[in-house]
N, C-alpha and C positions, 0 to 999 in steps of 0.2 A: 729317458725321453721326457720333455717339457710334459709340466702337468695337463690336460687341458681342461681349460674352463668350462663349467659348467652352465648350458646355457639358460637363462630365466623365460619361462614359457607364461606365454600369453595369447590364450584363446578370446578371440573376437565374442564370440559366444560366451564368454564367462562373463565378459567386461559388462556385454550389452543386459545381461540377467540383471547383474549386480546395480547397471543403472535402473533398470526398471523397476528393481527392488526399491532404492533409494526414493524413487519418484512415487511409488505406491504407497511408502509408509509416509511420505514427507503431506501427502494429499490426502490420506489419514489424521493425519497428525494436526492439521488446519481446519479439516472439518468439527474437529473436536475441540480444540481451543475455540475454535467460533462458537460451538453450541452449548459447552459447558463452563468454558471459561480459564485460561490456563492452570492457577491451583488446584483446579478439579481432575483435571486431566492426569493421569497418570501415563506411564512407560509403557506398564501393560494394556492398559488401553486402546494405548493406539496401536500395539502388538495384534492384538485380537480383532480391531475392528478393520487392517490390513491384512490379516491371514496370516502374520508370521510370528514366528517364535521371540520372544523380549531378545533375547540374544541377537535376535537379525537384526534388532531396532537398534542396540548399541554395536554392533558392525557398523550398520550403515551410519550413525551417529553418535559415534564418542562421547560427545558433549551431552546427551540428552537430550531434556527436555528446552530448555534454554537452544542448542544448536538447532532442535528441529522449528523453531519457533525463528530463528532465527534465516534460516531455508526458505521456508514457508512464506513468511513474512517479503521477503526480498525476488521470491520466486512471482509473488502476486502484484508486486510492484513493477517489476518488470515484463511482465507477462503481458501478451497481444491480445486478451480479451476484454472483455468491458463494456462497457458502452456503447450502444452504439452511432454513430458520428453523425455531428449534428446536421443542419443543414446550409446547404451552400449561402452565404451573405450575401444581402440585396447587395446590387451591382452600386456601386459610388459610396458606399458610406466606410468609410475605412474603422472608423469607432466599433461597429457591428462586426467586422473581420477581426480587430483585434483580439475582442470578447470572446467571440468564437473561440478562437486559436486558445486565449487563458482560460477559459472554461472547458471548454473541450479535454484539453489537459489535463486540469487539474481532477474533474468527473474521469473520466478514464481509469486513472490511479484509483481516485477512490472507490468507484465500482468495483476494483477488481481486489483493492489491499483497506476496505476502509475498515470491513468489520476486525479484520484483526488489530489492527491500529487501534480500534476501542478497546477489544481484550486487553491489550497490553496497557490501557490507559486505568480500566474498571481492574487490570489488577496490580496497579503498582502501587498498592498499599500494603499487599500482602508478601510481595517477591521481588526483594533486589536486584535479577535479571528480569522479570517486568520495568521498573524503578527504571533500571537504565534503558530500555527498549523504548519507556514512555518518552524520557527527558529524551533520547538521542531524536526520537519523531517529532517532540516540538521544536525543536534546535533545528530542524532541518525544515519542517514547516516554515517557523516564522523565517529563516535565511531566503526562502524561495517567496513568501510573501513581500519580504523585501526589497527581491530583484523586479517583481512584477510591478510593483508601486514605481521602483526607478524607471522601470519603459512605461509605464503612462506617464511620469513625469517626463521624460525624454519627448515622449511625442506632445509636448502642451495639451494633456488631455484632463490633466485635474482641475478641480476648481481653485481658484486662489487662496482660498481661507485653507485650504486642505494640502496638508503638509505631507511629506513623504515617511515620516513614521506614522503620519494617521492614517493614512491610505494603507500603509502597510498592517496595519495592529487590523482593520477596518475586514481586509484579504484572510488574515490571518484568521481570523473568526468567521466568516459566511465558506469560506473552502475547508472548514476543519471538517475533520471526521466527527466529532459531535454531532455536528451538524447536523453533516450529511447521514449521519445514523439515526437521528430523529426524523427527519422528513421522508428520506427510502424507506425506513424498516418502520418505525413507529406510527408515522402518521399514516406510509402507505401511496407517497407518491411516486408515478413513475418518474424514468431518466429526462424524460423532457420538460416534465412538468417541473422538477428539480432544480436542471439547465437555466430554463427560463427564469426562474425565480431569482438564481446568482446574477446574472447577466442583469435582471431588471436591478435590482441590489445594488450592485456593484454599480450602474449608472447613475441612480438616484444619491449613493451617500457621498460618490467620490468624481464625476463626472460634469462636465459643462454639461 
C-alpha cells in the first residue's frame, strides 16, 4: 500500500497564542529601549518584564535584540495611534490644508515611533545594529524631507531665494525626531502646541 502522508497540524489556537506572545514581548521590548536605552536592555529583560521565559523571547525572535528593535520600531511606525488629528483648515487657504496634511503626517509618525528613533540615534555610538538603525532613519528622513520640499516647489509655494535642497535640509531638521523629542518630552509641550509651532516654522523660513 502507498505510504501515506503525514498530515502537518495546525491549531488556530496555537497560531493565535504564539501571535499574542510575539506582540507581548515585542511591547515589552519597546517599552524598555524607550526607558533604558538599547545597550541597557537586555534579552532577559524584556523576558521578565513580558512574563516569559528568555527561551520564548528567542522563539518569538531569533535575531534578538537587534530583531525585536527592529519589530518594535516598524510596528510604531506604522501603527494607527498617535496623535490626535489636527483641525479642519480654514475654508479658501490651500497653504493651511497643505500644512495640515505635511504636519499632520509627519507628527503622527512621530508620536507614535519618535522616542525610539532617538534610542537608536543616542545609541549608535555604542551598537553597530543601532549604527545602522540610526543611518537607515536618516536616509529615509531626509528622502522624505525631500519629496515634501519637491510638492511645495510643485505648487509655487516657496519663496525665491529658497532652493529645493534648502527647503529640504530646512524640513529635514524642524520634523526630526530630535526635535520633536526636546519640545514633547523635554520642554513638555503638548501635540498642538508642537503642530503649531512646525506649521508656523515651516511658513516663516520657507514660505511666500
Amino acid at each position: 500500500m502507498p505510504e501515506i502522508a503525514k498530515r502537518t497540524y495546525s491549531s488556530p489556537l496555537r497560531a493565535e497564542s504564539a501571535r499574542r506572545t510575539r506582540l507581548l514581548v515585542r511591547d515589552a521590548a519597546a517599552r524598555l529601549f524607550t526607558d533604558r536605552g538599547f545597550v541597557s536592555t537586555t534579552v532577559r529583560n524584556v523576558a521578565e518584564a513580558a512574563g516569559v521565559s528568555t527561551r520564548t523571547v528567542f522563539t518569538a525572535f531569533p535575531g534578538g535584540k537587534a530583531e525585536l528593535f527592529h519589530e518594535a520600531l516598524h510596528a510604531a511606525i506604522d501603527g494607527d495611534s498617535g496623535a490626535p488629528p489636527p483641525r479642519a483648515p480654514r475654508d479658501g487657504d490651500p497653504v493651511e490644508r497643505i500644512l495640515d496634511q505635511m504636519v499632520g503626517y509627519s507628527t503622527g509618525i512621530l508620536e507614535r515611533a519618535g522616542t525610539l528613533m532617538v534610542t537608536s540615534i543616542e545609541s549608535s555610538g555604542a551598537d553597530p545594529d543601532m549604527r545602522k538603525f540610526a543611518e537607515e532613519g536618516a536616509q529615509a528622513s531626509a528622502e522624505n524631507a525631500m519629496t515634501l520640499a519637491e510638492g511645495l516647489a510643485a505648487h509655487e509655494l516657496l519663496r525665491p531665494e529658497i532652493s529645493v535642497q534648502r527647503a529640504a535640509d530646512v524640513l529635514f531638521t524642524v520634523v526630526s525626531p530630535q526635535v520633536h523629542s526636546m519640545l514633547r518630552r523635554q520642554c513638555g509641550w503638548d501635540v498642538d502646541e508642537y503642530r503649531n509651532w512646525v506649521k508656523a516654522t515651516i511658513r516663516a523660513s520657507l514660505l511666500h
